[in-house]
TORNUZA-458423 format. One record per residue: x, y, z of N, C-alpha, C in turn. Coordinates in steps of 0.2 Angstrom, whole numbers, m for minus. Example, Ala and Ser with C-alpha at 12.3 -4.5 7.8 and 13.67 -1.06 7.14 Angstrom:
<pts>
PT,n_east,n_north,n_up,ca_east,ca_north,ca_up,c_east,c_north,c_up
PT,66,m28,39,62,m22,39,66,m16,39
PT,64,m11,35,68,m5,36,64,0,39
</pts>
This chain:
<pts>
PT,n_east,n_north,n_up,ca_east,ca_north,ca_up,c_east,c_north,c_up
PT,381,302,399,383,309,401,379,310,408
PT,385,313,411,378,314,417,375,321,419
PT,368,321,424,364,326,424,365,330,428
PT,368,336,427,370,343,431,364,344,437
PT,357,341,435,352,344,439,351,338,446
PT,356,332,445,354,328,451,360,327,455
PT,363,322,457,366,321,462,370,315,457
PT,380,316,456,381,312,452,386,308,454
PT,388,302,454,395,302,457,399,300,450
PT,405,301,450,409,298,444,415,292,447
PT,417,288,445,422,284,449,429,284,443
PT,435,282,447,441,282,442,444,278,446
PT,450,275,446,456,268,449,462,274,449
PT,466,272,455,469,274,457,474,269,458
PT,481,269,459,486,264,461,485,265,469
PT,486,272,473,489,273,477,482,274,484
PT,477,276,481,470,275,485,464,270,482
PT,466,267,477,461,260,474,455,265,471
PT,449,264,473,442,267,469,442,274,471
PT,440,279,467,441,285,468,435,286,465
PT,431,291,469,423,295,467,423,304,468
PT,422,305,463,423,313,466,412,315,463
PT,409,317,469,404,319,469,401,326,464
PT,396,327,461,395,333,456,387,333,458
PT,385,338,452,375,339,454,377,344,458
PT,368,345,455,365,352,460,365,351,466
PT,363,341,465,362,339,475,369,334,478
PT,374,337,476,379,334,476,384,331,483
PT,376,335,489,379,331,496,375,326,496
PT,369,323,492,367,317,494,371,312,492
PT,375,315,485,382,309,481,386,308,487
PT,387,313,491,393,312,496,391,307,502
PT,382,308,505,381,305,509,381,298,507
PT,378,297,501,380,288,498,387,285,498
PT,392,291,497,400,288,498,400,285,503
PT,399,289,508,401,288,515,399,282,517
PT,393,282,519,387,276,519,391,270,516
PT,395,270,510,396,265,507,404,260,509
PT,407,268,514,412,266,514,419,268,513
PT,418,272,510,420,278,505,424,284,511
PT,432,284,510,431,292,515,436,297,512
PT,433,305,513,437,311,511,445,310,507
PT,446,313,504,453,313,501,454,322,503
PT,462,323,499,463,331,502,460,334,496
PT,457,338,496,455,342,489,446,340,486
PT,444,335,490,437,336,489,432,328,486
PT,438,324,483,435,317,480,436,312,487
PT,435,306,486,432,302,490,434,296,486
PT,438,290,492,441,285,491,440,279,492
PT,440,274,491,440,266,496,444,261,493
PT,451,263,499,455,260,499,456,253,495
PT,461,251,492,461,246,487,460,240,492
PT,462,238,499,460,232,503,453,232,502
PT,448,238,501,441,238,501,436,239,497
PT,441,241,491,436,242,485,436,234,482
PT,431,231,485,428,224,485,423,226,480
PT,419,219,479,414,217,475,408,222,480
PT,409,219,487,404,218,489,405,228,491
PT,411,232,490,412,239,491,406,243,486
PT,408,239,479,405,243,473,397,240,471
PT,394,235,477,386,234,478,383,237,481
PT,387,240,487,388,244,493,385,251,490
PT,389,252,487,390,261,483,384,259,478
PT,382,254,475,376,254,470,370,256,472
PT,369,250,478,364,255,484,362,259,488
PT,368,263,490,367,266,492,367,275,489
PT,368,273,482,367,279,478,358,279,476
PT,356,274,475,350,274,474,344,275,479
PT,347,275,484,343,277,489,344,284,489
PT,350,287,488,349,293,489,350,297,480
PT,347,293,477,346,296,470,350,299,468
PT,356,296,468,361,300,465,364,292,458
PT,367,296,451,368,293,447,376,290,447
PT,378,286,447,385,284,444,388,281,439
PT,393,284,436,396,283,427,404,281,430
PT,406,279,425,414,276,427,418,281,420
PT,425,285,426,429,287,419,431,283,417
PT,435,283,409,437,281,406,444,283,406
PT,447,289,411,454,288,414,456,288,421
PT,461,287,425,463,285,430,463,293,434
PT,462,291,441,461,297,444,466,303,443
PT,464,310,442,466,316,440,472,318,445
PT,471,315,451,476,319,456,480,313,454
PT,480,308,455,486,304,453,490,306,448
PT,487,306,442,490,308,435,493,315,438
PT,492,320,442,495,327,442,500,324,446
PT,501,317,452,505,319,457,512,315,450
PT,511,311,444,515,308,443,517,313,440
PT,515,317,434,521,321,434,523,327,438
PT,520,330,442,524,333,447,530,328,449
PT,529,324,450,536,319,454,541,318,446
PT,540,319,439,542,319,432,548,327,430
PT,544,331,433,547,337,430,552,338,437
PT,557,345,432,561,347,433,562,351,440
PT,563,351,445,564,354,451,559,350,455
PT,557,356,460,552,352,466,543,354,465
PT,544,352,462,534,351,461,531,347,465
PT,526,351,467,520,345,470,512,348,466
PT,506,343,468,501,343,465,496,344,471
PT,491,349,469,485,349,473,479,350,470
PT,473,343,472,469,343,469,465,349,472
PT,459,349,467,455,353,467,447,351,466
PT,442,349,469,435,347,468,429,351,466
PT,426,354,460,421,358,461,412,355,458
PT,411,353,464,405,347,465,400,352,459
PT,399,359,459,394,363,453,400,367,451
PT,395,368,444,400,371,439,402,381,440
PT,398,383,444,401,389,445,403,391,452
PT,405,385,456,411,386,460,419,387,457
PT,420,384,450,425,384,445,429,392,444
PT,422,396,444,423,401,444,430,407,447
PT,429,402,454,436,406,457,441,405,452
PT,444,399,448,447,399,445,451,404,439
PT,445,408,434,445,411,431,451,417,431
PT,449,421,439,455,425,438,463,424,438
PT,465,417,439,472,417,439,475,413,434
PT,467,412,429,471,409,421,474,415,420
PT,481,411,417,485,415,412,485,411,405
PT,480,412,401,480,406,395,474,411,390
PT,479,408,383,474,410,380,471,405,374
PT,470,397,376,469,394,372,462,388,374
PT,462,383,373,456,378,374,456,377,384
PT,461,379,388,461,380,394,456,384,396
PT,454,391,396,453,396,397,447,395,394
PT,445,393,387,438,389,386,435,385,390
PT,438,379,393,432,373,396,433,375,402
PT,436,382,404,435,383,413,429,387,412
PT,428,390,405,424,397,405,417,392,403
PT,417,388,398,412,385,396,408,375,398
PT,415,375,402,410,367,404,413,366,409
PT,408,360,413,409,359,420,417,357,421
PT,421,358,424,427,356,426,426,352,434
PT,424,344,434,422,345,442,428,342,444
PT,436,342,443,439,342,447,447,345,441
PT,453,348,447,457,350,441,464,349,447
PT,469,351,446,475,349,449,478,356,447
PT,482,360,452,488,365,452,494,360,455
PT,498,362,448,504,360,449,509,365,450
PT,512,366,455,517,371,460,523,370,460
PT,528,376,458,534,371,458,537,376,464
PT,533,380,469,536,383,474,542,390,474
PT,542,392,468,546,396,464,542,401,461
PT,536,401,462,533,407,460,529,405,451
PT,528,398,451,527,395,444,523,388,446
PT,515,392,443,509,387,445,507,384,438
PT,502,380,436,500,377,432,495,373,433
PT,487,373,430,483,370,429,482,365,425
PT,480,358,428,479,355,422,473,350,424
PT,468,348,421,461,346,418,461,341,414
PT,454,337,416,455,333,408,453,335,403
PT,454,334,398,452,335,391,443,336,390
PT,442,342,391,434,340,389,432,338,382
PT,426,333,382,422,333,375,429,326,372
PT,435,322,375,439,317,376,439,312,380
PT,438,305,378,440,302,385,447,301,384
PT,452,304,382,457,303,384,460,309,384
PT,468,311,385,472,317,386,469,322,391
PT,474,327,391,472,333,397,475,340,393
PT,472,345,397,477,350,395,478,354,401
PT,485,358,400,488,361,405,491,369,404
PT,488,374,408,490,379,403,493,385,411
PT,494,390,410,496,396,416,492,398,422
PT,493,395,428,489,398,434,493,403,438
PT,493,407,435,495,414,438,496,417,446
PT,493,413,448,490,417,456,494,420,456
PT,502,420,458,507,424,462,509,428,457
PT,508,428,450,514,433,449,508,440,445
PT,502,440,443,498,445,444,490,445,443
PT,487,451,446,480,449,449,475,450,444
PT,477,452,437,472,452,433,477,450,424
PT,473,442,423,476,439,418,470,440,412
PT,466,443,413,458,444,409,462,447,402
PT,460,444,397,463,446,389,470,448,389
PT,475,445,393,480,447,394,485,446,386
PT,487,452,383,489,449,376,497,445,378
PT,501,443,381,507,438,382,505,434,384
PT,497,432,385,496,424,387,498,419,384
PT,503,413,387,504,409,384,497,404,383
PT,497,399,376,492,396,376,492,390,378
PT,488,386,381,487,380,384,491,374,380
PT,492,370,381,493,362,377,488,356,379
PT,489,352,374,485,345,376,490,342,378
PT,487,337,384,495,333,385,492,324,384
PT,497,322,384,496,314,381,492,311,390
PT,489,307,389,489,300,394,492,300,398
PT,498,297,397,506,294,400,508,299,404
PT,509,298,409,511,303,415,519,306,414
PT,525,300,410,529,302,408,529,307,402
PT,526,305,397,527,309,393,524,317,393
PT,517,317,397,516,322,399,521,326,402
PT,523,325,407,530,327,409,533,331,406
PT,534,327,400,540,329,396,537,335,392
PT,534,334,389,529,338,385,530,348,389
PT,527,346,396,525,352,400,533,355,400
PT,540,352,402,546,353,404,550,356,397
PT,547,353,391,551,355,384,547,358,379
PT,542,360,382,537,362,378,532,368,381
PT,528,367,389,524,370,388,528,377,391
PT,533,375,395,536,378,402,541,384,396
PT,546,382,392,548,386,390,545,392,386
PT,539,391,383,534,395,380,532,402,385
PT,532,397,392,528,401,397,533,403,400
PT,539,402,401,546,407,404,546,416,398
PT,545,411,392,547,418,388,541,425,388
PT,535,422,387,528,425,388,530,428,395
PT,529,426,401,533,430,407,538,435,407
PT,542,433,403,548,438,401,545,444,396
PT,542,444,394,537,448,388,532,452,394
PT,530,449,396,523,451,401,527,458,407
PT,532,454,410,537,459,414,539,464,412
PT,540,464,405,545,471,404,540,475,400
PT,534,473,399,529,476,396,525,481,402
PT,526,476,409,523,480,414,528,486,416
PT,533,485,418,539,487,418,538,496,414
PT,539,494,406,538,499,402,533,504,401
PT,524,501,404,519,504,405,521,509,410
PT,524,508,415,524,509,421,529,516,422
PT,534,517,417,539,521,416,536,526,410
PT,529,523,406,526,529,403,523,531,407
PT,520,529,411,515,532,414,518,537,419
PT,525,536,424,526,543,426,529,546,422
PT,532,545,417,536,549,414,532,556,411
PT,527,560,409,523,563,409,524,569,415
PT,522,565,420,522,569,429,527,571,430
PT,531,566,429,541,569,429,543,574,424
PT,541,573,419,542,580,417,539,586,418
PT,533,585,417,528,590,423,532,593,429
PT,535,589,432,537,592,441,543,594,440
PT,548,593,432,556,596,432,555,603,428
PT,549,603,424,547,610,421,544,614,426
PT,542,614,432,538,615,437,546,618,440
PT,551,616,444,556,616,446,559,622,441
PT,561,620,436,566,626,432,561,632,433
PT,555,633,431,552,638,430,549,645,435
PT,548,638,442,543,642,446,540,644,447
PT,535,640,445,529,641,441,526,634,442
PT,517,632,442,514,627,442,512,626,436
PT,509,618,435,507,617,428,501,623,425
PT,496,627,430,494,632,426,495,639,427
PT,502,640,428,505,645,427,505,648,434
PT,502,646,439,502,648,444,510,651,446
PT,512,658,449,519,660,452,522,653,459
PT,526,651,460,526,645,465,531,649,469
PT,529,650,476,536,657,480,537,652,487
PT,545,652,487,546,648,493,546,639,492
PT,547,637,497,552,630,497,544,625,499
PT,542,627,501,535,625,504,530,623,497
PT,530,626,492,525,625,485,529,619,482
PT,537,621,484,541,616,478,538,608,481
PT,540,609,489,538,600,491,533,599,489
PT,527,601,490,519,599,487,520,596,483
PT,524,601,478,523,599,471,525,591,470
PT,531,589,473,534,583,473,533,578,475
PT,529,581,484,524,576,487,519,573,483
PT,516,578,477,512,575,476,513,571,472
PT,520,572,467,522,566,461,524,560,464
PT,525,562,470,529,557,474,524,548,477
PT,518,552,479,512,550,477,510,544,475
PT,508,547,466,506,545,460,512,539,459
PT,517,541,456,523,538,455,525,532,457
PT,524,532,466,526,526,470,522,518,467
PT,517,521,465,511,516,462,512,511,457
PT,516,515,452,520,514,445,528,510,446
PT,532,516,450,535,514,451,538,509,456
PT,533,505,457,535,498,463,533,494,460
PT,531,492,451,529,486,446,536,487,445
PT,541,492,444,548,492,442,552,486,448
PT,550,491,454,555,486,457,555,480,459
PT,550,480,456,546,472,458,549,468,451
PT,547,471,444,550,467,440,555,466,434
PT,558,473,436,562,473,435,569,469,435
PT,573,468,442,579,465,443,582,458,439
PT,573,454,438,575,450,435,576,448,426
PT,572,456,426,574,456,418,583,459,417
PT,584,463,421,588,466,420,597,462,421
PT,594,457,425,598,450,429,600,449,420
PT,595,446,417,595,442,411,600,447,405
PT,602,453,405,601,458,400,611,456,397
PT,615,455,395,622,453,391,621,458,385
PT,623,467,389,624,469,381,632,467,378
PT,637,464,381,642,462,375,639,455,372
PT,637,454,372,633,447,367,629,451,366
PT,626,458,366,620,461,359,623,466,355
PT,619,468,352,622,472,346,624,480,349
PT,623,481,355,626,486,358,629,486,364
PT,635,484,363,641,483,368,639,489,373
PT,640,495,370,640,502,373,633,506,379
PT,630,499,379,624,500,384,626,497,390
PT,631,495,391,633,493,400,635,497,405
PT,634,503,402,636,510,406,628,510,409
PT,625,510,406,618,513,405,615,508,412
PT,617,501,407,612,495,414,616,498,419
PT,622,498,421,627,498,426,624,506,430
PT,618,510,430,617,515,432,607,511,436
PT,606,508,430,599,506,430,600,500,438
PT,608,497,439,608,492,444,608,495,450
PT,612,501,449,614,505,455,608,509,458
PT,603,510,452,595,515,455,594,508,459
PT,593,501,455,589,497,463,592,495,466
PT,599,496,468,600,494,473,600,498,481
PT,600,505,475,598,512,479,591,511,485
PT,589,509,479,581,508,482,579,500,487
PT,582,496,486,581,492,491,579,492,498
PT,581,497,500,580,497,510,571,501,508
PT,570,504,503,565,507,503,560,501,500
PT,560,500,497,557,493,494,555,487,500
PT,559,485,505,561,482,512,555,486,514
PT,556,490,515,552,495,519,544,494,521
PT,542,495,512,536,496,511,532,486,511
PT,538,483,508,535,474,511,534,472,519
PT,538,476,522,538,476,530,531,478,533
PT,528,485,530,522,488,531,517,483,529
PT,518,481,522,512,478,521,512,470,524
PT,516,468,526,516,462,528,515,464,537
PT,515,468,539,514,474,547,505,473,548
PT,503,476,541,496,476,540,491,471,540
PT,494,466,536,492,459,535,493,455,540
PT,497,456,544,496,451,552,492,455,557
PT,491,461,556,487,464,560,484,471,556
PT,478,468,554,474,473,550,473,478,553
PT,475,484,548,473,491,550,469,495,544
PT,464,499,547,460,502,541,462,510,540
PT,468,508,537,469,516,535,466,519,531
PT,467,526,531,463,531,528,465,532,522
PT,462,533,516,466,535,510,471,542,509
PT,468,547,514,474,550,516,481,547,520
PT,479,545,524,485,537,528,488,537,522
PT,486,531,516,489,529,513,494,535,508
PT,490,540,507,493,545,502,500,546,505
PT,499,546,512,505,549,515,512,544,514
PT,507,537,514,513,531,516,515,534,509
PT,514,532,502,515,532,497,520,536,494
PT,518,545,497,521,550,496,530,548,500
PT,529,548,505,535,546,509,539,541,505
PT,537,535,503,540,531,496,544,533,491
PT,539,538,486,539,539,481,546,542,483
PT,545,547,486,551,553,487,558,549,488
PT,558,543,492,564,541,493,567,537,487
PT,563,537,483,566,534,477,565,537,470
PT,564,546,472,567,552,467,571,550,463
PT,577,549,465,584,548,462,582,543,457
PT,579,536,459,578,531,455,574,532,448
PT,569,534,450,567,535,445,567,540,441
PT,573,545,441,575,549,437,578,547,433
PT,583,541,435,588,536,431,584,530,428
PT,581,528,430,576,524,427,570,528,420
PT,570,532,421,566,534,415,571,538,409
PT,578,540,412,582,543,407,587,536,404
PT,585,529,407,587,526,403,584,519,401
PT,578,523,400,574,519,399,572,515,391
PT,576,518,387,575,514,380,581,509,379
PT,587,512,386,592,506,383,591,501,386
PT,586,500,393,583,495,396,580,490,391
PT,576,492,388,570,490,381,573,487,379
PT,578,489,375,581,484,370,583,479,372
PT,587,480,378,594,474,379,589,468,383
PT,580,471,387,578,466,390,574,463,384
PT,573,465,379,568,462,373,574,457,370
PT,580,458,370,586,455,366,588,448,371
PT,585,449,379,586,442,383,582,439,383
PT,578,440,379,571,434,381,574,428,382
PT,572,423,387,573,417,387,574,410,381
PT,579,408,383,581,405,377,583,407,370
PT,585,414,370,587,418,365,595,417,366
PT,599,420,361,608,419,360,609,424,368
PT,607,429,369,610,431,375,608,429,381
PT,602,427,382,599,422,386,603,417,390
PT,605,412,385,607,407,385,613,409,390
PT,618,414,390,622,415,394,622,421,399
PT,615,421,400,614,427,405,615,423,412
PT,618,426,419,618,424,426,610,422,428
PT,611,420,433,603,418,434,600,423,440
PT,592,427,438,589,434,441,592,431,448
PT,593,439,451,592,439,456,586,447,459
PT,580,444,460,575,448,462,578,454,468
PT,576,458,469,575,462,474,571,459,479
PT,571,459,488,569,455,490,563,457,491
PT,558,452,492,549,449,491,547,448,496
PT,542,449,498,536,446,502,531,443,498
PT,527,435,501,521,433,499,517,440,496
PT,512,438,492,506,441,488,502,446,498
PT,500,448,497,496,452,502,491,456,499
PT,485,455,504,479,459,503,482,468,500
PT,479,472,498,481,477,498,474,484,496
PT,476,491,500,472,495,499,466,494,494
PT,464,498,492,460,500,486,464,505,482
PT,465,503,476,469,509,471,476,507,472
PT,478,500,473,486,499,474,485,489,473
PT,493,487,470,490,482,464,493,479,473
PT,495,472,471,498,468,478,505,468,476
PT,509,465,480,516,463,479,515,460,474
PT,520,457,470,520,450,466,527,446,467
PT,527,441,466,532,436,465,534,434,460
PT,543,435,461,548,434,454,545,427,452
</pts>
């Protein structure tokens, strides 16, 4: 076992780069300076090479020495380099996948990692509680990441479980966490495993997760909308205040208008592709396709507005502006309002919504013959205010 307090290096075999060392410890630039020294140069993601022409006898005397001069220890895995095993099944699974390694020379640089597990199993444990010094995200460029590690407290297997980045920014006790797997050795069978096993768990969990945020997001105005329609009939404010004239009514709306946009932009965000998925003549309620058929027409309503607000924030993020929380209130307001209509139709048919997208879960009887989502259109993840979530990705 090696010693967290010094300087370590670890070595593994590679087909495609021959001797691989990735550097760890407290004092983990002396490991590196010994690689170098020995011959040894940079890989992308943080480990360290010497080419199979030069991982000689006289390479691995070379690195003996020169570790010991600068006290650092070396141990040999017991499996084949980590980025190799991610690029082989990345190049195994289904679409376009590729692998990018990850090197974390001390154990609470790992930490970045934490916020974009989505996992609620043995995953989510050895990033929380053991050194993980090197890891692989696997991308299939679709908006579907994957972390995979080796097996701690194993010399053999790996496990691979939900990396979240793009599709939301806080996975912390997230209850539709899918949970991690172990995966075999074999770069094919791993493969296989992730493509039939770990991947469709984590499509449905996603499907779950979206219309849960979706649903949140529909309670949470729906209270204010009632508030602002009782407000309207009345003429009157929430505490009973007389409301006279055209000028109190806007307020009123500007301000739900506001509130609302907040909530309602998780809808338009993820909504289309639950809604994509939804076959009520293959469910038990034939008589809900009037209802989706109103639910399609509010986002479509809403798309130039939605463009809109991806246009500003992507406006913002190539040329940072520091608005003002009023600033923002007003952009927000201006939103909301143009998508009144929506979500008055969206909250009055908001239980037919529920059912038919809980009845398409992926891989379910109606699923199976659903067309394939088509999202509203996205922007990349962008920085965003304070008090506002980022875009996400279908």
């Amino acid at each position: 076992m090696t010693n967290p307090a010094i300087a370590n290096i670890t070595l593994s075999t590679s087909r495609t780069h021959g001797l691989v060392a990735i550097a760890s410890g407290a004092r983990f630039p002396q490991a590196q300076d010994a690689l170098r020294e020995a011959g040894f140069s940079p890989l992308p993601g943080g480990a360290f090479a010497a080419p199979p022409e030069q991982a000689t006898r006289a390479t691995a005397s070379a690195l003996v020495h020169r570790a010991h001069q600068h006290r650092a220890s070396i141990s040999i895995s017991s499996r084949p380099y980590l980025g190799e095993i991610g690029s082989d099944m990345a190049a195994r699974l289904p679409g376009n996948w590729s692998a990018t390694v990850n090197v974390f020379p001390r154990r609470h640089w790992q930490e970045d990692l934490v916020g974009s597990l989505w996992d609620s199993g043995d995953l989510l444990k050895a990033v929380l509680h053991e050194h993980v010094p090197c890891a692989v995200v696997l991308s299939n460029h679709a908006g579907t990441e994957l972390l995979l590690i080796e097996r701690p407290g194993h010399s053999v297997g790996y496990l691979v479980g939900a990396f979240a980045t793009e599709e939301y920014d806080d996975n912390w006790q997230e209850p539709n966490a899918p949970r991690s797997i172990v995966l075999p050795s074999e770069a094919d069978r791993a493969a296989r495993a992730v493509a039939h096993t770990f991947l469709p768990t984590y499509r449905r969990a996603l499907h779950h997760r979206r219309l849960d945020t979706v649903m949140s997001a529909l309670n949470r105005i729906r209270p204010e909308h009632d508030t602002l329609q009782t407000i309207k009939a009345s003429q009157q404010s929430s505490d009973s205040t007389p409301l006279v004239g055209s000028r109190l009514h806007a307020e009123a709306e500007r301000a739900f208008a506001d509130d609302a946009w907040l909530g309602f932009s998780d809808v338009l965000q993820h909504a289309p592709l639950l809604l994509a998925r939804c076959r009520p003549a293959a469910s038990p309620w034939p008589q809900d396709a009037g209802a989706l058929s109103r639910l399609r027409g509010a986002l479509a309503n809403s798309q130039d507005t939605w463009e809109e607000f991806n246009a500003l924030r992507a406006e913002l993020y190539s040329v940072p502006a520091d608005l003002s929380a009023q600033e923002w209130s007003r952009v927000r307001s201006t939103l909301g309002t143009a998508v009144l209509p929506a979500i008055g139709t969206w909250l009055a048919d908001s239980e037919v919504f529920e059912r038919q997208a809980r009845a398409a879960v992926p891989g379910g009887h109606i699923a199976l013959s659903a067309p394939h989502p088509r999202p509203l259109t996205t922007t990349p993840a962008l920085p965003c205010p304070a008090g506002e979530r980022a875009p996400l990705t279908p």
